[in-house]
N, C-alpha and C positions, 0 to 999 in steps of 0.2 A: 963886614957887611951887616946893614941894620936886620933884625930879627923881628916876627911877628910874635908877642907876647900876648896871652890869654889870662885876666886875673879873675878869680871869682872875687866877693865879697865876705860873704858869712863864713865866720870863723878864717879868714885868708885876711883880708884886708883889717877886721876888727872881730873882737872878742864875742862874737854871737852867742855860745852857749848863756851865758848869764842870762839872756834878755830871756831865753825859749824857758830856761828854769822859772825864772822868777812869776811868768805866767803861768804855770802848771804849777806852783808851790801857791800863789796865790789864788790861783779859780777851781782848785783839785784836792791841797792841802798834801799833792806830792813832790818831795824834794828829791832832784835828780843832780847829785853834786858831778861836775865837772870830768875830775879823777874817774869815775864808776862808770863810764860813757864807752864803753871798748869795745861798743859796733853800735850801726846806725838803728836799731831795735830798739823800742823803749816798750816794755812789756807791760812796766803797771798801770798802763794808761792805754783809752780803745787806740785804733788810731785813726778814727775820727777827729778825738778829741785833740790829740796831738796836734794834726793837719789843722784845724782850730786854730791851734795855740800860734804854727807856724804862721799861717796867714797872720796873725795881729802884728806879728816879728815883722811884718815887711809893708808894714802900713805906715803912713808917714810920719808921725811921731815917732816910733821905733826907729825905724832908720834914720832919722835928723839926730837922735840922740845916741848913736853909736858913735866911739871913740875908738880909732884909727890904733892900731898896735904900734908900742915906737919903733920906729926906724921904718913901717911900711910908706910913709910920704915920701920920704928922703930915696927909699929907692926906687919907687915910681918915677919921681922927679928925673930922678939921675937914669935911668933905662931911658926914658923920654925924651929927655935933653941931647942924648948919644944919641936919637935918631933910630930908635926901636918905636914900633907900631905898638899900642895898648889897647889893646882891646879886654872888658871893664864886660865879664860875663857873671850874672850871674842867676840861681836856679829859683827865680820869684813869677810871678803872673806878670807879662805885659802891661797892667796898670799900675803896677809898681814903680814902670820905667824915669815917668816924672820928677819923683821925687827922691828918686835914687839918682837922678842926675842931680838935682840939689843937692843931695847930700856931697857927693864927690865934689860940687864947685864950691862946696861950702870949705869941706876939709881942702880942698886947692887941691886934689890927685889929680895930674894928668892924662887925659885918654882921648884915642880917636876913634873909639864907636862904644857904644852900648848895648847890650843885648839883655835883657829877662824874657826868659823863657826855660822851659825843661826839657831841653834837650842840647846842652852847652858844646858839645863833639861834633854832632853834626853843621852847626855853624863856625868851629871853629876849624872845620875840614876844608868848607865853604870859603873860607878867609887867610885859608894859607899858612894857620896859626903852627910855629915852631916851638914854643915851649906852652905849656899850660899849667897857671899856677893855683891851686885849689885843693883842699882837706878832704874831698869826697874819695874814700876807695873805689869806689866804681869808675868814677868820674878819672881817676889816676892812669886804673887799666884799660877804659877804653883809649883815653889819650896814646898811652904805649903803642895800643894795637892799632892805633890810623898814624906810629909816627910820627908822633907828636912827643916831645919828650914834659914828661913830668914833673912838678916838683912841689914841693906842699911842707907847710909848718906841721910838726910833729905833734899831733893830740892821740888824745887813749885812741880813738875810735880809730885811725888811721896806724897806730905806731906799727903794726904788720906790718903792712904793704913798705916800709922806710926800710924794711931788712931786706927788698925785695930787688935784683939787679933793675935797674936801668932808670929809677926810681930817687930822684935828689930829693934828701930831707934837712930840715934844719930845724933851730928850736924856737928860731926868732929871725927879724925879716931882716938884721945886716948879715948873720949866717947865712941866709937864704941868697942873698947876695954876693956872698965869696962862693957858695957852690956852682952858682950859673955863671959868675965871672967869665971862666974859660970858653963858655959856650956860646954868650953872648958877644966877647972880642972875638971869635974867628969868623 
């Protein structure tokens, strides 16, 4: 039976960290490596300025120049093709939505709906979503707790919550796709 899938973008679909560094190393003169990331806090910056940095991340240039993690096309494609619902969530302002749908028709991901906005559970409660796939801890546990099951690529900020029962983790997106396997053919 086809399943309703829930995918974020940033840091799920492509390597986000890099972009959000390289503006806070460039406009701040502070470097926030990758590794050292091991909750959603970044201290030595207001978080003003951060919020900042993020808005630039999701502005069009930004996101036309984000490069897909390998193997995330290939299993979009293939969840898709088998007749799984995609629904393409992810945590940007509503003006975002434009050219984040360019971008996904640019990279060819397949999806049948779009969402930015900040509040990704409640629409994905809304939409009947069964798995939901996204790096956010938070974003993970509320998933759980509306029944939604979970699953996310493995980074610092998140690697907790992968030791956490009910919680599918992988390190890369064909991993990510032998874990849902079983869940997606029943």
């Amino acid at each position: 039976m086809p399943k309703r899938i829930a995918i974020d973008i940033d840091s799920t679909l492509h390597h986000y960290w890099e972009q959000l560094r390289g503006i806070l190393l460039r406009d701040h003169g502070v470097d926030l490596p990758y590794e050292s990331q091991t909750d959603w806090h970044i201290r030595e910056l207001p978080p003003e300025v951060v919020h900042a940095a993020v808005l630039e991340t999701h502005g069009r240039d930004h996101v036309l120049a984000a490069e897909p993690y390998p193997g995330a096309i290939e299993t979009v494609t293939a969840w898709h093709d088998a007749g799984h619902f995609i629904h393409i969530t992810s945590h940007r302002a509503a003006d975002a939505h434009e050219h984040t749908a360019e971008w996904l028709d640019a990279q060819a991901i397949p999806y049948d709906d779009l969402y930015c906005s900040y509040d990704k559970i409640t629409r994905c409660v809304e939409l009947g979503i069964d798995v939901l796939v996204d790096d956010s801890p938070v974003n993970l546990a509320r998933a759980r707790e509306q029944g939604i099951t979970p699953a996310t690529l493995r980074h610092p900020w998140n690697a907790r919550v992968c030791e956490e029962q009910g919680i599918l983790c992988a390190d890369d997106w064909p991993g990510l796709a032998r874990a849902l396997e079983p869940l997606l053919a029943s």
